[in-house]
C-alpha positions as a Markdown table, in Angstrom:
| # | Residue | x | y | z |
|---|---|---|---|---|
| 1 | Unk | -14.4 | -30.4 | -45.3 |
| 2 | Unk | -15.6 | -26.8 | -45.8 |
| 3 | Unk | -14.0 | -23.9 | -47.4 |
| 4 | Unk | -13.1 | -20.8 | -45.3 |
| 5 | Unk | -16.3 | -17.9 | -44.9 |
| 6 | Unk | -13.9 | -15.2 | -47.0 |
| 7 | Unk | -14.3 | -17.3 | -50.5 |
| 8 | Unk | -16.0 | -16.1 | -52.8 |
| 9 | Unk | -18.4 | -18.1 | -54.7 |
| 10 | Unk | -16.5 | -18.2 | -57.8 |
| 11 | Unk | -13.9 | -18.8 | -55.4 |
| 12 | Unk | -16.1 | -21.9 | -53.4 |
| 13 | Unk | -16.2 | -23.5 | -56.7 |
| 14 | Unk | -12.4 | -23.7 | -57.4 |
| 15 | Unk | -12.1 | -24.7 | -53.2 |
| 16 | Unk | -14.7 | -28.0 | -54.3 |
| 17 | Unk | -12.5 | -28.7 | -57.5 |
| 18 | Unk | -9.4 | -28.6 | -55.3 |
| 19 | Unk | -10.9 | -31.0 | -52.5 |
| 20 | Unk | -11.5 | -33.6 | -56.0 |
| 21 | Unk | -7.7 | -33.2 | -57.3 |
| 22 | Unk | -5.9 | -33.1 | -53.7 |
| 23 | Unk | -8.5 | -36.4 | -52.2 |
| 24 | Unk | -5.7 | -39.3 | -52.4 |
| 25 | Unk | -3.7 | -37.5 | -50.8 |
| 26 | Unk | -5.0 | -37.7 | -47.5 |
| 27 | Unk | -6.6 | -34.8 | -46.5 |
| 28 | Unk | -7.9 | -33.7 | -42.9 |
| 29 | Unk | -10.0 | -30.5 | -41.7 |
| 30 | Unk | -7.2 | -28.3 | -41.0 |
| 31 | Unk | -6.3 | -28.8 | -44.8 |
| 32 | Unk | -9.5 | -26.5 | -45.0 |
| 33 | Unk | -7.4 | -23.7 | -44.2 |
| 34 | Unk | -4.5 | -24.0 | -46.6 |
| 35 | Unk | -6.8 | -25.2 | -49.6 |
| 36 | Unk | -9.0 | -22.2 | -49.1 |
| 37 | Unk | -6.0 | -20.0 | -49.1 |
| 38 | Unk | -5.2 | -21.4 | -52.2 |
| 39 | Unk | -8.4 | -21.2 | -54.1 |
| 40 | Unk | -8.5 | -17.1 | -53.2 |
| 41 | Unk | -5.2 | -17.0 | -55.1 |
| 42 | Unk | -6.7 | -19.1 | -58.1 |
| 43 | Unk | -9.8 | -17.0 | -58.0 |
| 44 | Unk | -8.0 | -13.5 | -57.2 |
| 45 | Unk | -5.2 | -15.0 | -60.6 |
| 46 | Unk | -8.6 | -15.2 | -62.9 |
| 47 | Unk | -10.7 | -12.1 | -61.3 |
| 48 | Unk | -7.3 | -9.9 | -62.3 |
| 49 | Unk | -6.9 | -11.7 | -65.6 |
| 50 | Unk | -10.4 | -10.8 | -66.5 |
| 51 | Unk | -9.7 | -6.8 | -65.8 |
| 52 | Unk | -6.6 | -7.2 | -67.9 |
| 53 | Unk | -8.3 | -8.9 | -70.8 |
| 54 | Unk | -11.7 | -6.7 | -70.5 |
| 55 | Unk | -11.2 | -3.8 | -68.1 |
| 56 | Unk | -14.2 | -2.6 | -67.0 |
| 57 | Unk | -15.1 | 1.2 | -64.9 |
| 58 | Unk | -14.7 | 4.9 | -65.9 |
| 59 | Unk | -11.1 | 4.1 | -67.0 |
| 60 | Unk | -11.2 | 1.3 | -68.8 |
| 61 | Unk | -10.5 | 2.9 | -72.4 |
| 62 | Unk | -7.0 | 4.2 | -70.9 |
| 63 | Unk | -6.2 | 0.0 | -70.1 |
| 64 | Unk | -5.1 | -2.3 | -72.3 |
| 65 | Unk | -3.5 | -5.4 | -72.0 |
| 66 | Unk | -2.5 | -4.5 | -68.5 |
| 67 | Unk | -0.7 | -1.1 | -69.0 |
| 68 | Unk | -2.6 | 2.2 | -68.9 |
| 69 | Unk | -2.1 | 5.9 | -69.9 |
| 70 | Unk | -2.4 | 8.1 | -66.9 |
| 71 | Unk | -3.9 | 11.9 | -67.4 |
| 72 | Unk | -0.3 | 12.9 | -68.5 |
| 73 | Unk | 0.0 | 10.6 | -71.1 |
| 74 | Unk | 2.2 | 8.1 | -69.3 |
| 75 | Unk | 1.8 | 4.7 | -69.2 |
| 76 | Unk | 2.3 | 2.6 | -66.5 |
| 77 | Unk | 1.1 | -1.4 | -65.1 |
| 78 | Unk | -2.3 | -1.6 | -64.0 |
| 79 | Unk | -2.5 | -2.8 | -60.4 |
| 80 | Unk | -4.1 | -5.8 | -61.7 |
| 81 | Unk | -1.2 | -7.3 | -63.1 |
| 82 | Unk | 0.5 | -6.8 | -60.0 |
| 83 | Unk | -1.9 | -9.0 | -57.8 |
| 84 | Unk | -1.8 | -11.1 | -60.6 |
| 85 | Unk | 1.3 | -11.7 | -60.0 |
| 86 | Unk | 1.7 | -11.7 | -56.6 |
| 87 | Unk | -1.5 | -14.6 | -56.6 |
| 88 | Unk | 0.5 | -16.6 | -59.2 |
| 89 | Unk | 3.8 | -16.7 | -56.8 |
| 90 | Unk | 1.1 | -17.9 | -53.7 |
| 91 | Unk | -0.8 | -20.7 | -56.2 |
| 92 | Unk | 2.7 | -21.8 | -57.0 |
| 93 | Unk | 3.6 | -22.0 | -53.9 |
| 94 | Unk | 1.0 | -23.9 | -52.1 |
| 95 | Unk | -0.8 | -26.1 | -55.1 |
| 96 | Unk | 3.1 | -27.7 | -55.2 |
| 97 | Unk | 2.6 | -28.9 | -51.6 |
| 98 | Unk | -0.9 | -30.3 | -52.7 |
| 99 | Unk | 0.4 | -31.5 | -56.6 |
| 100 | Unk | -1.1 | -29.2 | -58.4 |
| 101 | Unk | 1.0 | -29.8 | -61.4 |
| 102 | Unk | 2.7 | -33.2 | -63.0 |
| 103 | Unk | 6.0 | -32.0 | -61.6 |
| 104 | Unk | 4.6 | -31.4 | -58.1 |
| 105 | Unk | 2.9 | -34.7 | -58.6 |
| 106 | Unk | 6.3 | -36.5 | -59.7 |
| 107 | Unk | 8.2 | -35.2 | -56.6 |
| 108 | Unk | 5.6 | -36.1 | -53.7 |
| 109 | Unk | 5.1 | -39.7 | -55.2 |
| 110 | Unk | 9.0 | -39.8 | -55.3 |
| 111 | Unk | 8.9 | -38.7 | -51.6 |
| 112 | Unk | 6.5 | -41.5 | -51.1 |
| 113 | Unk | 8.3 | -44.3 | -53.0 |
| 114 | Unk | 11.4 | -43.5 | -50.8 |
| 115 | Unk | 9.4 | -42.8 | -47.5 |
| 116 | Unk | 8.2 | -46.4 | -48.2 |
| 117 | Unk | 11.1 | -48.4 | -49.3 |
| 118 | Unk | 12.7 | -50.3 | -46.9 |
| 119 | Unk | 16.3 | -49.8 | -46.0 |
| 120 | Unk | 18.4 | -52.7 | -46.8 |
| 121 | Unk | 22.0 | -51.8 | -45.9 |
């Protein structure tokens, strides 16, 4: 399976560690899609994380901690906290179909278990 052309490489990384965590689940090559998808949001959660924590370009003494002064003396979110957010709501989203966490683990072997059991009525 091979992740989609728009990753980038920090972004093929998280893509290969994916493919590791999501194997017994059964996966097949259209899962390429969909787990590439979902290793742009983890790389695009961590790339904004990284400006919030140590912005970087001409502006970066006006950001801290993901709010920044404007030329008026306002302050206001960073964009980055935005798409950080926005990328957290997608990882969510898609890593629970995949089992990403113990919770989303608990429910799809649930699903299994009762997929599997037969019905004695």
């Amino acid at each position: 399976m091979k992740p989609q052309p728009f990753l980038t490489p920090d972004g093929i990384v998280i893509f290969k560690q994916l493919i590791k965590h999501v194997k017994k689940v059964g996966l097949i090559d259209i899962d390429s899609f969909r787990l590439s998808d979902l290793a742009n949001a983890i790389d695009m959660v961590q790339r904004s994380s990284q400006e919030i924590n140590f912005p970087s370009g001409k502006n970066a003494k006006m950001k801290k901690n993901g709010v920044q002064e404007t030329i008026n003396g306002y302050t206001q979110v960073t964009g980055h906290v935005t798409v950080m957010d926005k990328y957290n709501k997608i990882v969510d989203s898609i890593g629970a179909k995949y089992g990403l966490t113990s919770a989303d683990r608990e429910k799809i072997s649930a699903f299994s278990e009762k997929k599997n059991k037969p019905n004695i009525s």
